[in-house]
DSSP file (Angstrom, degrees, kcal/mol; ACC not computed):
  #  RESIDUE AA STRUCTURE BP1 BP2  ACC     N-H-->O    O-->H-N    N-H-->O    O-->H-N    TCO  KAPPA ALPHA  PHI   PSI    X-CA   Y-CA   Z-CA
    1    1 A X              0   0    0      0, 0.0     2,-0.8     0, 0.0     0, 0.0   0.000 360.0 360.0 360.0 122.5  198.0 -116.4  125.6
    2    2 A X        -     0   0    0      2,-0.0     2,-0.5     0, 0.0     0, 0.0  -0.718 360.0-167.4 -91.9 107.9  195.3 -119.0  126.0
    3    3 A X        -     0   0    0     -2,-0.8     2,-0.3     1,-0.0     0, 0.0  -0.869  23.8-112.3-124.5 139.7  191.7 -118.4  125.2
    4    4 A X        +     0   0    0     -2,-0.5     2,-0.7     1,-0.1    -1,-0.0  -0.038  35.8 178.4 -49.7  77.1  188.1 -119.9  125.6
    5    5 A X        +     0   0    0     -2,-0.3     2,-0.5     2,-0.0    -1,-0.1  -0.823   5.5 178.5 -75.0 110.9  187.0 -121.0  122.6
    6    6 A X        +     0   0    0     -2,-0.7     2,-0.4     2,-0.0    -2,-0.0  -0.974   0.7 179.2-134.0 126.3  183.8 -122.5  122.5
    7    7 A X        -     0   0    0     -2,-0.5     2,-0.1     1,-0.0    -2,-0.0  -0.904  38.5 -83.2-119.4 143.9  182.1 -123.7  119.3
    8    8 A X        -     0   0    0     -2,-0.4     2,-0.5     1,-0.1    -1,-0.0  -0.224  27.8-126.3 -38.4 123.5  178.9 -125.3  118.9
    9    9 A X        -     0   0    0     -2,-0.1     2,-1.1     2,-0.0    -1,-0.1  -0.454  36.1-176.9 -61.9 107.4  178.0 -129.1  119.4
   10   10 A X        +     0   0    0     -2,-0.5     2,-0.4    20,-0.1    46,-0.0  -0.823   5.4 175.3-116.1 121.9  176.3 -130.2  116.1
   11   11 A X        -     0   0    0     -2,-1.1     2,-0.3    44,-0.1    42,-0.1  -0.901  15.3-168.5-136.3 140.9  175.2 -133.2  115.9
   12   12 A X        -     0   0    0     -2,-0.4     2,-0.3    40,-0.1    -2,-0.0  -0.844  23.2-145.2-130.0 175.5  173.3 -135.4  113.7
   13   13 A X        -     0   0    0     -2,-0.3     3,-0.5     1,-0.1    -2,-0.0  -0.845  23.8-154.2-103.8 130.1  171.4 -138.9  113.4
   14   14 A X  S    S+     0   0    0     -2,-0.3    -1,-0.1     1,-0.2    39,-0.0   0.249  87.1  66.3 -92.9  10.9  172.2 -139.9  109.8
   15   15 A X  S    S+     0   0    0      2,-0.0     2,-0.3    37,-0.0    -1,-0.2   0.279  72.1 109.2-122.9  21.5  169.1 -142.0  109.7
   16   16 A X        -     0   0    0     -3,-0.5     2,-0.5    35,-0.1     3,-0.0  -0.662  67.7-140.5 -49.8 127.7  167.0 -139.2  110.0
   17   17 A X    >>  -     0   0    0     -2,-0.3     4,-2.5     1,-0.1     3,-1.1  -0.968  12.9-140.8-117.5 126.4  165.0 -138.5  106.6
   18   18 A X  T 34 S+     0   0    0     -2,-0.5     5,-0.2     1,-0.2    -1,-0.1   0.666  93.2  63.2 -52.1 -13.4  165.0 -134.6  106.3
   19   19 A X  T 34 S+     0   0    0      1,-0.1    -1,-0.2     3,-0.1    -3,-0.0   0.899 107.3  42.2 -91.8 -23.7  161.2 -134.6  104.9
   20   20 A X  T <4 S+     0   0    0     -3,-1.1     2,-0.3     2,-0.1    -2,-0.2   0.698 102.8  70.1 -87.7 -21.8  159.8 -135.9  107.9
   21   21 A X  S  < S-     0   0    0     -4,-2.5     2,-0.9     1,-0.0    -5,-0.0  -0.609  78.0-115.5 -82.2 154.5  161.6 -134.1  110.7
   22   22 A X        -     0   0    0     -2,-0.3     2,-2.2     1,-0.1    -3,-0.1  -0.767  10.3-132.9-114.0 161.0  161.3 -130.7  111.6
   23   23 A X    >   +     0   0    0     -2,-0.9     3,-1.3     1,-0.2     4,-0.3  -0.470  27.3 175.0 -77.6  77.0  163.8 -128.2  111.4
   24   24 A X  T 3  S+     0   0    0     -2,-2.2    -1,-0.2     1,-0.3     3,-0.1   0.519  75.7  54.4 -46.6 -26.9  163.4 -126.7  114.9
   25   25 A X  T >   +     0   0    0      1,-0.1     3,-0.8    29,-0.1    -1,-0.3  -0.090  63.1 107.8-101.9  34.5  166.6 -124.4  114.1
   26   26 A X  T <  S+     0   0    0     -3,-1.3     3,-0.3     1,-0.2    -1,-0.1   0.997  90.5  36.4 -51.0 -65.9  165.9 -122.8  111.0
   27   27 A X  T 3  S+     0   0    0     -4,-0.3    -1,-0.2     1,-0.2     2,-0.2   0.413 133.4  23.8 -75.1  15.1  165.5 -119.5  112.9
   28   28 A X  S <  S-     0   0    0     -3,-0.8     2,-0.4    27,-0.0    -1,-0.2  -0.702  92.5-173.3-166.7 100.3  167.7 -119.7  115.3
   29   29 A X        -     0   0    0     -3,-0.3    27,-0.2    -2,-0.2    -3,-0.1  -0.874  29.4-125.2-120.9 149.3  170.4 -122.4  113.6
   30   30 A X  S    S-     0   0    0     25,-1.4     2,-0.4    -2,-0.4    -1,-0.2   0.982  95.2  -0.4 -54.1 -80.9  173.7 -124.2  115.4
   31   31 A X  S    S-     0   0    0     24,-0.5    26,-3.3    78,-0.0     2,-0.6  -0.788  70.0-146.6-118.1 148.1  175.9 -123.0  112.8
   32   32 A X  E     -a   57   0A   0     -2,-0.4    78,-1.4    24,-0.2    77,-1.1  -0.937  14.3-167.9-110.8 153.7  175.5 -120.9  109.5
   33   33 A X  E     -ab  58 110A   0     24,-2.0    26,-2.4    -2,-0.6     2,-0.7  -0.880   9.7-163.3-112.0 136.5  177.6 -121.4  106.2
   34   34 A X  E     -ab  59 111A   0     76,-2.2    78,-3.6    -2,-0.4     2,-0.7  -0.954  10.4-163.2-119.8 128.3  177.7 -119.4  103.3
   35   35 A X  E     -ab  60 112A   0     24,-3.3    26,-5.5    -2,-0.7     2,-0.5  -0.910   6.7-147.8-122.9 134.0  179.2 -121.1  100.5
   36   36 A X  E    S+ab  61 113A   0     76,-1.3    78,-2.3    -2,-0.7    26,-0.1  -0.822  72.8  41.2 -97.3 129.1  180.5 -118.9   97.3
   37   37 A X        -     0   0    0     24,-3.4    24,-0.2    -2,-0.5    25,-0.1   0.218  57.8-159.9 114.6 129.4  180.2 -120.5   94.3
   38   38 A X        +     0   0    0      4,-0.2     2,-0.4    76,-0.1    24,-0.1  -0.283  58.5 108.0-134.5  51.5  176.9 -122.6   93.2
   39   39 A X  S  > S-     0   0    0     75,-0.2     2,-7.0     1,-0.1     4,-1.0  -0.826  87.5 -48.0-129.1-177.3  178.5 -124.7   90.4
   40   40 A X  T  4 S+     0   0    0     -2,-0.4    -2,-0.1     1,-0.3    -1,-0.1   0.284 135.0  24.5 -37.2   6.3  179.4 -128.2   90.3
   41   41 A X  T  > S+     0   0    0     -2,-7.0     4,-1.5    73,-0.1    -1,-0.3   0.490 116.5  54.3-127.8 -44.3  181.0 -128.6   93.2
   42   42 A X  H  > S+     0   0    0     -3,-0.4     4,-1.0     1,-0.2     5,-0.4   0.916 111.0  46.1 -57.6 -39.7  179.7 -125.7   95.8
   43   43 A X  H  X S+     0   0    0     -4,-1.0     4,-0.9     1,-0.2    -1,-0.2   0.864 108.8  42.1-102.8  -1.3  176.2 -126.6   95.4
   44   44 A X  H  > S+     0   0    0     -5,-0.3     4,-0.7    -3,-0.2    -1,-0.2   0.481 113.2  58.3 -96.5  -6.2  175.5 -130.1   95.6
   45   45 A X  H  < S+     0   0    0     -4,-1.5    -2,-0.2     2,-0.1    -3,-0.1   0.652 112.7  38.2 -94.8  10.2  177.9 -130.3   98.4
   46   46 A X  H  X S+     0   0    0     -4,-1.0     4,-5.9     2,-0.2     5,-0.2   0.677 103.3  64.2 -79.6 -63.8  176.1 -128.0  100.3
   47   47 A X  H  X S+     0   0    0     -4,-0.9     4,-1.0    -5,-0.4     5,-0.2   0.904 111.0  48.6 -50.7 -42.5  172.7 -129.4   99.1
   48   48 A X  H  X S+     0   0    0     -4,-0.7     4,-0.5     1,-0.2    -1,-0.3   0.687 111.1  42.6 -73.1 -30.3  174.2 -133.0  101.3
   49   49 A X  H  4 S+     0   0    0      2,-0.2    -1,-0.2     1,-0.1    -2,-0.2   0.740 107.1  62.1-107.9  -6.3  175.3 -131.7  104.3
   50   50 A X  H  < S+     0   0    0     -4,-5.9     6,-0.3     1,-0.2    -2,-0.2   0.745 113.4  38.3 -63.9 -23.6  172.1 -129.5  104.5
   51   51 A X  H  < S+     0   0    0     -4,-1.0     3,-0.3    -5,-0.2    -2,-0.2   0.394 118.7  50.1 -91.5 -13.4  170.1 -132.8  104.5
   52   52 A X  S  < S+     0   0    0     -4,-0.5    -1,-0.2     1,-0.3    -2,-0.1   0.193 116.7  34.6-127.9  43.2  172.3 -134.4  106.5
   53   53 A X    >   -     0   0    0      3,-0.1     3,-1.2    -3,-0.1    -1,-0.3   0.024  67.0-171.3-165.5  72.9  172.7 -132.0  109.1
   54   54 A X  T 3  S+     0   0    0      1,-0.4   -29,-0.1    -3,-0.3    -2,-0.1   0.543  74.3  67.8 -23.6 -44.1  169.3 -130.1  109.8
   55   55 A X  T 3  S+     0   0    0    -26,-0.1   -25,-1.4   -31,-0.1   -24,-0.5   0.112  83.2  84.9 -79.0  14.5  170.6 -127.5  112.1
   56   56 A X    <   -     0   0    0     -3,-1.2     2,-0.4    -6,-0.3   -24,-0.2  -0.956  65.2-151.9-101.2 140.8  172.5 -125.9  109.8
   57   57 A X  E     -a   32   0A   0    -26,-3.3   -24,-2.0    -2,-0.3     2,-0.5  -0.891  16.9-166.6-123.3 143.3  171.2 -123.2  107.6
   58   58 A X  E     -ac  33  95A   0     36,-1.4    38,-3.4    -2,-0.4     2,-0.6  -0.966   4.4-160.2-138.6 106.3  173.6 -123.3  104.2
   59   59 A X  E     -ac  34  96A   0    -26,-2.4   -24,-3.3    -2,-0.5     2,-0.6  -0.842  13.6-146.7 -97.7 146.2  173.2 -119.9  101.7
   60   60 A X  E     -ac  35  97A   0     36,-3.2    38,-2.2    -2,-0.6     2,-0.3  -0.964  22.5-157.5-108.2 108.0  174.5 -121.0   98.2
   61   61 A X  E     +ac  36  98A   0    -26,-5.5   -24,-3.4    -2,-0.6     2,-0.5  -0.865  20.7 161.2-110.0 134.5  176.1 -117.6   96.9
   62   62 A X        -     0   0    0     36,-1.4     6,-0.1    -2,-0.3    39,-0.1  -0.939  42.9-148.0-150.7 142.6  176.7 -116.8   93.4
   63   63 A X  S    S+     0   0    0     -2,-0.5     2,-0.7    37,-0.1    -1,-0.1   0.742  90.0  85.4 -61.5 -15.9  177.3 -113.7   91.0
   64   64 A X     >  -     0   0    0      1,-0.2     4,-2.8    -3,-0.1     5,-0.1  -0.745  60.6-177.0 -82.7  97.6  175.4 -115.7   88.1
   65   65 A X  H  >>S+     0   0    0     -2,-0.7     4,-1.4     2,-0.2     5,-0.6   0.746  88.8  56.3 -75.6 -22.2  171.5 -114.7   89.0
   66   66 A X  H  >5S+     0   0    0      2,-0.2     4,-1.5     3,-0.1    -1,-0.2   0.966  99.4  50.5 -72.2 -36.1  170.7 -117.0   86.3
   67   67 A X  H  >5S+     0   0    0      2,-0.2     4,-3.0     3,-0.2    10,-0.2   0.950 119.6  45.3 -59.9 -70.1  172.6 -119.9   88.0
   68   68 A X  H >X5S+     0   0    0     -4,-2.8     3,-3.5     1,-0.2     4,-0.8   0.847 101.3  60.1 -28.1 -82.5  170.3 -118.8   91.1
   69   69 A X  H 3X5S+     0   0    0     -4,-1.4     4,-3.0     1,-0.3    -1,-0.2   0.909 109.5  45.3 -36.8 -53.8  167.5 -118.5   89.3
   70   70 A X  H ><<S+     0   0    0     -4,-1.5     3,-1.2    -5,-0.6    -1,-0.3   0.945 105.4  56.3 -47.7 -38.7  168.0 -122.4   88.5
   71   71 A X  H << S+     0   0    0     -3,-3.5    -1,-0.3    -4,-3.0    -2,-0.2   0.962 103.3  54.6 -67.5 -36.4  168.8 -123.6   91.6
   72   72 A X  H 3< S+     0   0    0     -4,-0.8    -1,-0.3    25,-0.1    -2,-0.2   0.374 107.8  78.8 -77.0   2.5  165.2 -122.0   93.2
   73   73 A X  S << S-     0   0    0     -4,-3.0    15,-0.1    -3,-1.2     0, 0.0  -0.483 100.7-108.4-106.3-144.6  163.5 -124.1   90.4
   74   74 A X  S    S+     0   0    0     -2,-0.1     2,-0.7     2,-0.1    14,-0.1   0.599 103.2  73.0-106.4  -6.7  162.5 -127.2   89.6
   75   75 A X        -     0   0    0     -5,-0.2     2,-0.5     9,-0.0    -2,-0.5  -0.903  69.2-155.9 -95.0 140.0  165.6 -127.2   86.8
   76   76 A X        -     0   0    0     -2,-0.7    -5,-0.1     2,-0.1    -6,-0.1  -0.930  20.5-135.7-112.5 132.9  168.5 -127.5   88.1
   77   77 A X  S    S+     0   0    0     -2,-0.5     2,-0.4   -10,-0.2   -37,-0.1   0.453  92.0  57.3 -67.9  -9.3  171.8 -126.3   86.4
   78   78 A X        -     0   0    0     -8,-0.1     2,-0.8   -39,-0.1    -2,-0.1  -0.958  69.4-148.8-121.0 152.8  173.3 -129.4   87.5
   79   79 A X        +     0   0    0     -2,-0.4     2,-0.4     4,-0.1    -2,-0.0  -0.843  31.1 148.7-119.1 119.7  172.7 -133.1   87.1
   80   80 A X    >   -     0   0    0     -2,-0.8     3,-0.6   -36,-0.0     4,-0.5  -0.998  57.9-101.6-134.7 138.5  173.6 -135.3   89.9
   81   81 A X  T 3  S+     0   0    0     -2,-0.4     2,-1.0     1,-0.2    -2,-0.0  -0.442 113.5   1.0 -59.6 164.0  171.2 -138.9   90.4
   82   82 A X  T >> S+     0   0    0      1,-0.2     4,-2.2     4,-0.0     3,-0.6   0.029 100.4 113.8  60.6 -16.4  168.8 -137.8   93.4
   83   83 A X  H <> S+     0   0    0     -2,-1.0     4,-3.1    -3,-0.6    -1,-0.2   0.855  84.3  43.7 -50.7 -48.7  170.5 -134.0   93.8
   84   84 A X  H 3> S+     0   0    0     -4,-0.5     4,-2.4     1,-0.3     5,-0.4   0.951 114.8  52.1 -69.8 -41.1  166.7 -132.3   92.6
   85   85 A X  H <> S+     0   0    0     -3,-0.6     4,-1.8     1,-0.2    -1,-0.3   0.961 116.8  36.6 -65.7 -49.7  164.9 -134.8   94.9
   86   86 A X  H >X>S+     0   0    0     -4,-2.2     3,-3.5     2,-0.2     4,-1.4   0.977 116.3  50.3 -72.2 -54.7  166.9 -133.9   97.7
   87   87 A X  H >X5S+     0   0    0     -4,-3.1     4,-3.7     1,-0.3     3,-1.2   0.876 106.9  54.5 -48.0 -49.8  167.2 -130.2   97.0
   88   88 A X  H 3<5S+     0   0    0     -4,-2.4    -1,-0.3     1,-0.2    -2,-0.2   0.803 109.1  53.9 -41.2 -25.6  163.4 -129.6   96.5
   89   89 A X  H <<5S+     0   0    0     -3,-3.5    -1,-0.2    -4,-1.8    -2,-0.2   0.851 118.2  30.2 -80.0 -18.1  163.0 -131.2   99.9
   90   90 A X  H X<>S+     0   0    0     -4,-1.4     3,-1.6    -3,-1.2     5,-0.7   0.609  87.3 115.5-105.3 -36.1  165.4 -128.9  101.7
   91   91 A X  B 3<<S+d   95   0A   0     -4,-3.7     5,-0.2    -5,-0.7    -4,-0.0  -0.077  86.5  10.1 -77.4 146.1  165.2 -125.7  100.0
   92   92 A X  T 3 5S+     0   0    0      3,-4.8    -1,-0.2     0, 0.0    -2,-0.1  -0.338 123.1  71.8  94.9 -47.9  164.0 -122.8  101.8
   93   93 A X  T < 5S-     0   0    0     -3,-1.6    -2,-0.1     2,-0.1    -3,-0.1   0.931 127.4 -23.4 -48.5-105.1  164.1 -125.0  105.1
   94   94 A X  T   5S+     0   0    0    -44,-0.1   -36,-1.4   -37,-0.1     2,-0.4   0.427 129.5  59.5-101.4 -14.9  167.8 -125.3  105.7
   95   95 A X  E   < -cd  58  91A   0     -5,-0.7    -3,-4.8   -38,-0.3     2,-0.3  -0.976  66.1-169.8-161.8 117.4  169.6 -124.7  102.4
   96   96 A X  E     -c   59   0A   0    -38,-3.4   -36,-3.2    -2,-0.4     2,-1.0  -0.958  10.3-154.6-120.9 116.7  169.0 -121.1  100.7
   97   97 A X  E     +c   60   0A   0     -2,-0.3     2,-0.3   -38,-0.2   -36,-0.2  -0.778  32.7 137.7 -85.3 102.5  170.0 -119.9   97.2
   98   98 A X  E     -c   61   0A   0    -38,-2.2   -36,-1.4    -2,-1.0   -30,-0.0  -0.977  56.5-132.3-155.0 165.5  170.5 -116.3   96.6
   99   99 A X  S    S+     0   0    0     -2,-0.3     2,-1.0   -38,-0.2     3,-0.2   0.112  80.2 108.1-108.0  28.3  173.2 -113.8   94.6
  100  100 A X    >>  +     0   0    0      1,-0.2     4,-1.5     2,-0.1     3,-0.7  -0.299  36.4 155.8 -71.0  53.2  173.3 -111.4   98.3
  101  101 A X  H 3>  +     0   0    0     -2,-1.0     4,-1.3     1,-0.2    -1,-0.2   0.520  61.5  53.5 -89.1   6.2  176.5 -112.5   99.0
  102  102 A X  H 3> S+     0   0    0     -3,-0.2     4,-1.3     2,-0.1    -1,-0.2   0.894 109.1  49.7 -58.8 -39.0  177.4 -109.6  101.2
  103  103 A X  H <> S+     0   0    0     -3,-0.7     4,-1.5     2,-0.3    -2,-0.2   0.801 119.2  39.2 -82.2 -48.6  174.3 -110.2  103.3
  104  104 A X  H >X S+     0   0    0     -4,-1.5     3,-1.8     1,-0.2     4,-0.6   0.995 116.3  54.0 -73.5 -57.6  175.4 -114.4  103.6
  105  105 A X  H 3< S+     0   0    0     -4,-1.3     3,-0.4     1,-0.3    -2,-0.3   0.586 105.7  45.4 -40.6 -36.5  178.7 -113.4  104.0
  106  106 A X  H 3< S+     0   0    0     -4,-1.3    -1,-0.3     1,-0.2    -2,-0.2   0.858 119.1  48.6 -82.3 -51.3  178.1 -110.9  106.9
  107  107 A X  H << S+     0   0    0     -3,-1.8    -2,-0.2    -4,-1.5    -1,-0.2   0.310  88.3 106.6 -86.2   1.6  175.9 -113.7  108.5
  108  108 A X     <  -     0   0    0     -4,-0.6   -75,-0.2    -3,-0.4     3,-0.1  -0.034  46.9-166.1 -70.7 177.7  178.2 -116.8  108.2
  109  109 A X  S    S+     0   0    0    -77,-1.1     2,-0.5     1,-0.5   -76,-0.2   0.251  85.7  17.8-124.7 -42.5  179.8 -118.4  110.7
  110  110 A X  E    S-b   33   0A   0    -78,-1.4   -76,-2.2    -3,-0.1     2,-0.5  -0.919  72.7-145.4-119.0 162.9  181.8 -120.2  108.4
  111  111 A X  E     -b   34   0A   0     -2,-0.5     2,-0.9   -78,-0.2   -76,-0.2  -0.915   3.7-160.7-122.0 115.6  182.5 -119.7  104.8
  112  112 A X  E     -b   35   0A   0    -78,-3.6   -76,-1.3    -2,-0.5     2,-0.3  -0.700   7.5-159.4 -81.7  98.3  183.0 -122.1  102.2
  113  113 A X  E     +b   36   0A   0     -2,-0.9   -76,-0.2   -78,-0.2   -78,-0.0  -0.739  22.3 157.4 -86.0 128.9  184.7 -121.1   99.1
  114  114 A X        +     0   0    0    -78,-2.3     2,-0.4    -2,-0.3   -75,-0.2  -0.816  22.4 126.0-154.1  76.4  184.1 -123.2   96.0
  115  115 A X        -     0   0    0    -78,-0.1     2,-0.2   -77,-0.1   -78,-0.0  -0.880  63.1 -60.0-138.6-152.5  184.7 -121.4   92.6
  116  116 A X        -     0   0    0     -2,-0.4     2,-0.4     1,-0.0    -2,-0.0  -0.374  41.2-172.0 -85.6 138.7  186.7 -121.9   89.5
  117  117 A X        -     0   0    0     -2,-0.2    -1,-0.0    -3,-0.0    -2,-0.0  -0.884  24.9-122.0-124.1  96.7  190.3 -122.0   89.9
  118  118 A X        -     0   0    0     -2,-0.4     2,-0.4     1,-0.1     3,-0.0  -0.190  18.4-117.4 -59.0 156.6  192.3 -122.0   86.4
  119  119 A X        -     0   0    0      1,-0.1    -1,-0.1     7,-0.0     7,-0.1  -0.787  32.0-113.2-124.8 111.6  194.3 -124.3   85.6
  120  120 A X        -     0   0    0     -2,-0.4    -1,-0.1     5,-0.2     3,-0.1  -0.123  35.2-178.7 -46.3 119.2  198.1 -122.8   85.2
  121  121 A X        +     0   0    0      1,-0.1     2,-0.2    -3,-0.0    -1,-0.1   0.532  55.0  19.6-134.5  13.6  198.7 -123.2   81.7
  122  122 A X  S    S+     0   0    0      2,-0.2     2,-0.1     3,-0.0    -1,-0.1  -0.912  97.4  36.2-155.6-177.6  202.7 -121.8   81.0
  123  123 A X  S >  S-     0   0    0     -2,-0.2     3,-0.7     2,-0.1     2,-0.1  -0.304 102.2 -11.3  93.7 168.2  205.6 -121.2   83.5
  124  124 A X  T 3  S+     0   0    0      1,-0.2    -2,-0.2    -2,-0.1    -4,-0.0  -0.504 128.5  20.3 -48.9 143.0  206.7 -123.1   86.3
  125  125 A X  T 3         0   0    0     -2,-0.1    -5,-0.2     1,-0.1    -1,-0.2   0.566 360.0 360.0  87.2   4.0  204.5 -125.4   87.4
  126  126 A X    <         0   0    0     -3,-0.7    -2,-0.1    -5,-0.1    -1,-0.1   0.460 360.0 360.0 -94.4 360.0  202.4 -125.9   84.5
């Protein structure tokens, strides 16, 4: 059984700098993401495709409110060169930090899962 599936056209100009355009979709954005998990990998790959794709609104979800806490200030629980410069330009615009994660979850359109996955350490497979 064949059916219509129609997903949004996103597109962006990568020579765009996110501090000078404005984000015409915040409230009403092409696609939304929730990604769980705001540690070293989920939230600075978020924090990049939030600048480099304006129309997309990105919630950063995490059970750690302290790990929140960090990303909404001006330290950031991670060190990447440029990561603060860009996140301070984007957050609250397009790219949102918060420990709701029913509330992003409920609102995604897609979901990005990025936590910790241990590392198998007896057994097969180890």
């Amino acid at each position: 059984m064949a059916t219509d599936l129609k997903i949004p056209l996103i597109t962006t100009d990568s020579t765009k700098d996110v501090t000078t355009d404005s984000i015409s979709q915040s409230t009403n954005p092409a696609l939304r993401i929730c990604c769980i998990g705001a540690g070293y990998v989920g939230g600075p790959t978020c924090a990049i495709i939030a600048s480099k794709c304006p129309d997309i609104r990105i919630t950063v979800v995490d059970v750690s409110a302290e790990r929140i806490a960090a990303w909404n200030s001006d330290a950031l629980p991670i060190f990447e060169p440029g990561l603060d410069e860009i996140v301070r330009k984007i957050r609250n615009r397009n790219l949102f930090f918060s420990t709701d994660t029913d509330k992003a979850i409920n609102k995604a359109d897609l979901i990005f899962i990025s936590v910790n996955t241990p590392t198998k350490s007896y057994g097969f497979g180890t």
